[in-house]
N, C-alpha and C positions, 0 to 999 in steps of 0.2 A: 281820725285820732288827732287830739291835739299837740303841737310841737313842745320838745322836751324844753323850751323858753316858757311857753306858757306856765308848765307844771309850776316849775321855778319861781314862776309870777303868781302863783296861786297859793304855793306854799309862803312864802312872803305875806300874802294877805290873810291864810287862814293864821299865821302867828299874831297877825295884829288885833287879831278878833280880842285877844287879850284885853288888849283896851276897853270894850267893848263889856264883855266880861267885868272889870274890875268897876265902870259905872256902875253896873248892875247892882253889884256885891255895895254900893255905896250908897243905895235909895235902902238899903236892910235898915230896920228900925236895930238901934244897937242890942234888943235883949234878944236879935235873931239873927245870930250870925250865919254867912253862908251855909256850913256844913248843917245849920237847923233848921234853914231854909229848904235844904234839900232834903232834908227827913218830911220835912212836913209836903213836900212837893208830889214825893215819891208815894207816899200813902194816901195823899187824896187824887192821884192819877189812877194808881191800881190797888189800892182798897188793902183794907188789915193781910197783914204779912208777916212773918218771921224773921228774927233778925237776921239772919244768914241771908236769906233773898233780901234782905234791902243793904247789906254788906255789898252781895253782889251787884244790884242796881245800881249801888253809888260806886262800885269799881275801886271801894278803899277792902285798909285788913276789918276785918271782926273788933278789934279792940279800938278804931276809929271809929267805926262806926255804934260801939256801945257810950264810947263819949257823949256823942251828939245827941242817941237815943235819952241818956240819964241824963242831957240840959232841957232837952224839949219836955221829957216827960216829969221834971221838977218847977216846970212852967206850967203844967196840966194841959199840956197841947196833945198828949198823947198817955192812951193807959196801957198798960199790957198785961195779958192776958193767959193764965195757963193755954196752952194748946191741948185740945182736948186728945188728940194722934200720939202727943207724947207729952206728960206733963215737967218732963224737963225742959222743953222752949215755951217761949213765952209768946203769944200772938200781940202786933202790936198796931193800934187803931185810933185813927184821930178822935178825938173829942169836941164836942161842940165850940171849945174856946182855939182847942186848934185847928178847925174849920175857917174861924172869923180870921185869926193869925195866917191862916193861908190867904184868904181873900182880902186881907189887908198887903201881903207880900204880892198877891198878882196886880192888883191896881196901884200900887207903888211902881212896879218893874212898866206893868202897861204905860203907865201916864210918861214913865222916862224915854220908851223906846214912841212914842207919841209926839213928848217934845224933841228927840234928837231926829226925828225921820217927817217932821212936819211940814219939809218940801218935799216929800217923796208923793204920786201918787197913790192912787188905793190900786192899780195896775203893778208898779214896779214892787211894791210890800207883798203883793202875791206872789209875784214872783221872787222874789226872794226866798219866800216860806216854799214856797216849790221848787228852787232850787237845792234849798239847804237839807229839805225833807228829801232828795233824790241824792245828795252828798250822802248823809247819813245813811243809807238803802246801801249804796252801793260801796260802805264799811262792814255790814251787818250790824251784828247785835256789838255795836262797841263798847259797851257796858260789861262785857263777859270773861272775862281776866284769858281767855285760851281765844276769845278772837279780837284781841286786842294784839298787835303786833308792838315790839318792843319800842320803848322811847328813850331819844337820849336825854331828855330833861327832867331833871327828879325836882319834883313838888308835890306839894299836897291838892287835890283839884276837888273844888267845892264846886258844886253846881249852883245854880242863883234858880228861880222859881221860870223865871224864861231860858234860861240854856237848856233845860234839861228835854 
């Protein structure tokens, strides 16, 4: 087990990921701001959804999450759709122009995290992703409002096309 200095020193560093995070949020073309970035992220990772499950995916309320929904889908990046189970939700699904809008946000974030880590080997970027991907595992599903454990920082938290 590692010493409670370490923890210390890791909490320290996972805060500064912030940094990190906010480059991201800075390669967004301006008509896609984060919270649309991560609509549009969310639906071409796990496919047409409801708004409630992409409420919860993104770990905001309902009524944040209908904002983002009503910019992306006034851009035609997303349609939605009666739900056929109940035709009071709406299923909600990229669209070919929000396909391209997504593929334009991952090779933005790509090329960034390319020029900032372009002394890094193709060994240490692995390990990273194996690291962060075993950080994550061993939070569970941190997206899920009951296994998320309380925070003392109140903000709004957009995901970028790479954090999520």
């Amino acid at each position: 087990m590692a010493e409670h200095a370490q923890f210390d020193e890791l909490a320290r560093q996972l805060s500064a990921v912030g940094a990190v995070k906010r480059d991201l949020v800075r390669v967004l073309p301006p008509e896609c701001p984060g919270g649309s970035a991560a609509v549009l992220t969310l639906l071409g990772r796990h496919g047409d959804m409801r708004m409630s499950k992409l409420a919860e995916l993104l770990a905001v309320d309902l009524s944040v999450t209908s904002r983002h929904v009503a910019h992306v889908a006034a851009r035609g990046w997303i349609e939605r759709h009666p739900d056929p189970a109940d035709k009071r939700s709406r299923i909600l699904r990229l669209t070919p122009a929000g396909e391209a809008q997504l593929d334009d946000l991952s090779r933005r974030t790509s090329q960034l995290l390319a020029e900032r880590l372009d002394d890094w080997t193709d060994d240490e970027v692995g390990q990273l992703i194996r690291l962060m991907t075993r950080l994550r595992s061993s939070f569970g599903d941190c997206r899920s409002p009951a296994a998320r454990p309380p925070t003392p920082v109140v903000e709004e938290t957009t995901r970028t096309p790479a954090s999520t």
